[in-house]
C-alpha positions as CSV (number, residue, x, y, z in Angstrom):
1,X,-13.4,13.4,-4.6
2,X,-14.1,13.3,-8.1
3,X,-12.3,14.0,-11.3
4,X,-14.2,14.6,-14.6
5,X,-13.3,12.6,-17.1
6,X,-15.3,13.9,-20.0
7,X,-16.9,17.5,-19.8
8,X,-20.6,16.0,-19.4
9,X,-19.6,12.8,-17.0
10,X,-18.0,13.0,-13.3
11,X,-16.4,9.5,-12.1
12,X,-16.1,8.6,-8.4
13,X,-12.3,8.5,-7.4
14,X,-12.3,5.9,-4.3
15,X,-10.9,7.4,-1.8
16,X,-10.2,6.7,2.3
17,X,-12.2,8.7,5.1
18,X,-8.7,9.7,6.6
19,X,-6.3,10.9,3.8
20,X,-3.1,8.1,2.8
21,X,-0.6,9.4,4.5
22,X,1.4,10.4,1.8
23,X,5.8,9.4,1.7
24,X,6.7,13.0,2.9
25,X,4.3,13.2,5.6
26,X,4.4,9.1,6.5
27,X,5.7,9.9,10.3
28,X,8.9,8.8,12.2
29,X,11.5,7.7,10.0
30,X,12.5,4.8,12.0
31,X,8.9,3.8,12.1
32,X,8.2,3.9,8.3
33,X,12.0,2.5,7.3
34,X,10.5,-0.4,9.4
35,X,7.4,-0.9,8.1
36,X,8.8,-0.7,4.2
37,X,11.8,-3.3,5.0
38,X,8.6,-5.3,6.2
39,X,6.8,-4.4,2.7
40,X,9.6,-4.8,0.2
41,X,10.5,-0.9,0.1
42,X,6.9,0.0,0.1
43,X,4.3,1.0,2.0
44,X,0.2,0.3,1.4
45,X,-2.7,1.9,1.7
46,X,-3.2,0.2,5.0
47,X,0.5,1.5,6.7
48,X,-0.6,4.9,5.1
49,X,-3.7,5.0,7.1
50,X,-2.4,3.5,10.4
51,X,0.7,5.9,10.4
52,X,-2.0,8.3,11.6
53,X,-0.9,7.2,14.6
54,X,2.9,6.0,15.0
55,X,2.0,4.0,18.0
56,X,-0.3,2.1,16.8
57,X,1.1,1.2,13.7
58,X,4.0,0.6,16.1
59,X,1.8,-2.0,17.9
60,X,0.5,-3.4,14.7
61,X,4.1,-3.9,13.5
62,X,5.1,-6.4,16.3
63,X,1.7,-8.3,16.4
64,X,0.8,-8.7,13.1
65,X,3.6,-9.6,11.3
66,X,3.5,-12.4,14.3
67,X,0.1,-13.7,13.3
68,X,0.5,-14.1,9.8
69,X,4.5,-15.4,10.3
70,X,5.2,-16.9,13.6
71,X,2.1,-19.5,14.6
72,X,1.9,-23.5,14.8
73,X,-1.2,-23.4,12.7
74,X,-1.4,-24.6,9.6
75,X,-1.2,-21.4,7.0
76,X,-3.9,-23.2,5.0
77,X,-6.2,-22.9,8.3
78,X,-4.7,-19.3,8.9
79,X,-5.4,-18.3,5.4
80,X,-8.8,-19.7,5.4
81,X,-9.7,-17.8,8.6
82,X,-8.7,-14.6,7.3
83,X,-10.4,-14.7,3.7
84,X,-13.4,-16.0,5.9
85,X,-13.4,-13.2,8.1
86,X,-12.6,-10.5,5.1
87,X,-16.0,-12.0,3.2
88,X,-18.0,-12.1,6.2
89,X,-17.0,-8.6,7.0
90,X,-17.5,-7.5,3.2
91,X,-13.7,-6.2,3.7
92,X,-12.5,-6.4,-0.1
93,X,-9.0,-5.1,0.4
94,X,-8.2,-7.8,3.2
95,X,-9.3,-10.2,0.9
96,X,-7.5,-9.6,-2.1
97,X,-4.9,-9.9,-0.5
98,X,-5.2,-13.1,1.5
99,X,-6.8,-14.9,-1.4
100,X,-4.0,-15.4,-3.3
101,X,-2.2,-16.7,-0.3
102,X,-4.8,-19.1,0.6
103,X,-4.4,-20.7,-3.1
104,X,-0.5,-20.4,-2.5
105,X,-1.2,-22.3,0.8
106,X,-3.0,-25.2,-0.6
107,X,-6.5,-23.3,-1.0
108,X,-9.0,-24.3,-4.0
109,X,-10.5,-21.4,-6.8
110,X,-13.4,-23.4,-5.8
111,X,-13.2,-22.7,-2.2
112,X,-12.2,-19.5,-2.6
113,X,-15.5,-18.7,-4.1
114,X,-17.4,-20.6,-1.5
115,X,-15.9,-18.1,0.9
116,X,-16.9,-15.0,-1.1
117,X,-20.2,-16.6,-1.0
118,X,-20.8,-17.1,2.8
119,X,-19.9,-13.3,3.1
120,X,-22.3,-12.5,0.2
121,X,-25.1,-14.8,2.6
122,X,-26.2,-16.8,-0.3
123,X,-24.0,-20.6,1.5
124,X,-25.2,-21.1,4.7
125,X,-22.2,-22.5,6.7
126,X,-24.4,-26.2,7.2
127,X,-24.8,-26.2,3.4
128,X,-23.8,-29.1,1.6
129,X,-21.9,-28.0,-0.5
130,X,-19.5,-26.5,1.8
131,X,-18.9,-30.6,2.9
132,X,-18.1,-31.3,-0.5
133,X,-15.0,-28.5,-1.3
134,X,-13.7,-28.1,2.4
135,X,-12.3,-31.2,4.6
136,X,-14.1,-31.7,8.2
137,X,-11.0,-29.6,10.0
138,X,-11.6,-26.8,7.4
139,X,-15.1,-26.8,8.1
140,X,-14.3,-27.0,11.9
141,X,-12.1,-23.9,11.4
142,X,-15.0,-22.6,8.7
143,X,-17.6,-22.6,11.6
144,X,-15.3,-21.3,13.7
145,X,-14.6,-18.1,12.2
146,X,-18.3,-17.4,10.8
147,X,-19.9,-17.4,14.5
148,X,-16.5,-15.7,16.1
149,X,-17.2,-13.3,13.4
150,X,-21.3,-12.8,13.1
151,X,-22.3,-13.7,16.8
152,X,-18.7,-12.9,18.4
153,X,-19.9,-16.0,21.0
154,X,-19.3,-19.3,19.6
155,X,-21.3,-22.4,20.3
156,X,-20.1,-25.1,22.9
157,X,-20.6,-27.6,19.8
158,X,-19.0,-25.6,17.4
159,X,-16.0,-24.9,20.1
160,X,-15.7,-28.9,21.0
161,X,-15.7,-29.3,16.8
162,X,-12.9,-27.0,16.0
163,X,-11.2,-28.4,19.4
164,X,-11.5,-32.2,18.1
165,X,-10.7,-31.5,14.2
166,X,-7.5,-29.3,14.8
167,X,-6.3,-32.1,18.3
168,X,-4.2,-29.5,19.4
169,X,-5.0,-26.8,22.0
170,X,-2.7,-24.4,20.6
171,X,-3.6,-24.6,17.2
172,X,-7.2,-23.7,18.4
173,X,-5.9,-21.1,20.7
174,X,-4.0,-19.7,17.9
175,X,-7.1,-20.1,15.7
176,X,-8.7,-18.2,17.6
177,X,-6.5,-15.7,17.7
178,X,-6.0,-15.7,13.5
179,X,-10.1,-15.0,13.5
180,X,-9.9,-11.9,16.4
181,X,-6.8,-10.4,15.2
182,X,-8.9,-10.1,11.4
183,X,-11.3,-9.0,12.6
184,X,-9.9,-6.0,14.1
185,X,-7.9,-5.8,11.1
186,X,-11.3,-6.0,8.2
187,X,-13.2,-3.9,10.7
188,X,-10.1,-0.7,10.5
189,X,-10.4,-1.3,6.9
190,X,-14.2,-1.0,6.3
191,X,-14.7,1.8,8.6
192,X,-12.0,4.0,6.8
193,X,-12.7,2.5,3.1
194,X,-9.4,1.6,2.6
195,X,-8.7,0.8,-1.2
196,X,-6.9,-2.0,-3.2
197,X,-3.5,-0.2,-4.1
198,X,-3.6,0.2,-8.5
């Protein structure tokens, strides 16, 4: 769509490849009064493209909130797996929204821009400077999610790292878990070009 903005120049207006379901269209009531109570009395751009189908945003309702709420893991680990996954995946709206909870979780600016980097391919995950700004069980989960996430099959050494750094089989089960569940999540939101809500 675009919107000109001068009569010689036409500007780009981002917009999804399925139309934001908009509040009057949104779907069942219960379903949407749900999903705002969940939001704050809101719903974004994400809810308004999985209302395109109530059972699924149904499904995503109970799981999701699970993952990010409900685990043993650490929420540094958890954060760090999803901004991980959301730069690998080049998926800008999942990260701008987990950054700021990684740095409310314990997170560093300066990791945080080591992460944008690995997903921009200029850090390789060996590089030493990732040694330097992430602690061995951040790398463990760091390696983790970048071969979960690039080769979906993760190494036996990079398994019996993650295993040994986090000591706790459900923590690495629930790891895992963090890294599948955003990938599913980056991957709905770069296939429909979901935006950042203004």
């Amino acid at each position: 769509m675009y919107r000109g903005c001068h009569p010689f120049t036409i500007t780009r207006v981002a917009m999804p490849r399925l139309p934001y379901k908009t509040d009057e269209d949104a779907g069942p009531a219960d379903l949407v009064a749900a999903i705002r109570a969940r939001r704050g009395g809101r719903l974004a751009n994400l809810d308004r493209v999985l209302l395109h189908s109530p059972a699924f945003a149904r499904g995503w309702g109970e799981m999701m909130p699970r993952v990010r709420n409900e685990l043993a893991l650490p929420s540094l680990l958890k954060e760090l797996a999803m901004c991980a996954v959301a730069a690998l995946n080049d998926a800008e709206y999942e990260f701008h929204h987990h950054g700021p909870l990684f740095l409310q979780a314990g997170g560093t600016q300066a990791q945080l821009d080591a992460l944008r980097a690995i997903g921009a391919g200029t850090v390789a995950a060996a590089d030493g400077d990732l040694a330097g700004r992430f602690d061995p069980q951040q790398r463990a989960a760091l390696q983790l999610s970048i071969e979960m996430t690039r080769d979906v099959k993760v190494s036996d050494a990079t398994f019996a790292a993650a295993r040994q750094a986090l000591g706790n089989d459900q923590h690495v089960f629930e790891l895992v878990g963090v890294i599948a569940a955003y990938n599913m999540v980056s991957r709905i939101l770069v296939a429909l070009d979901v935006q950042v809500e203004t």
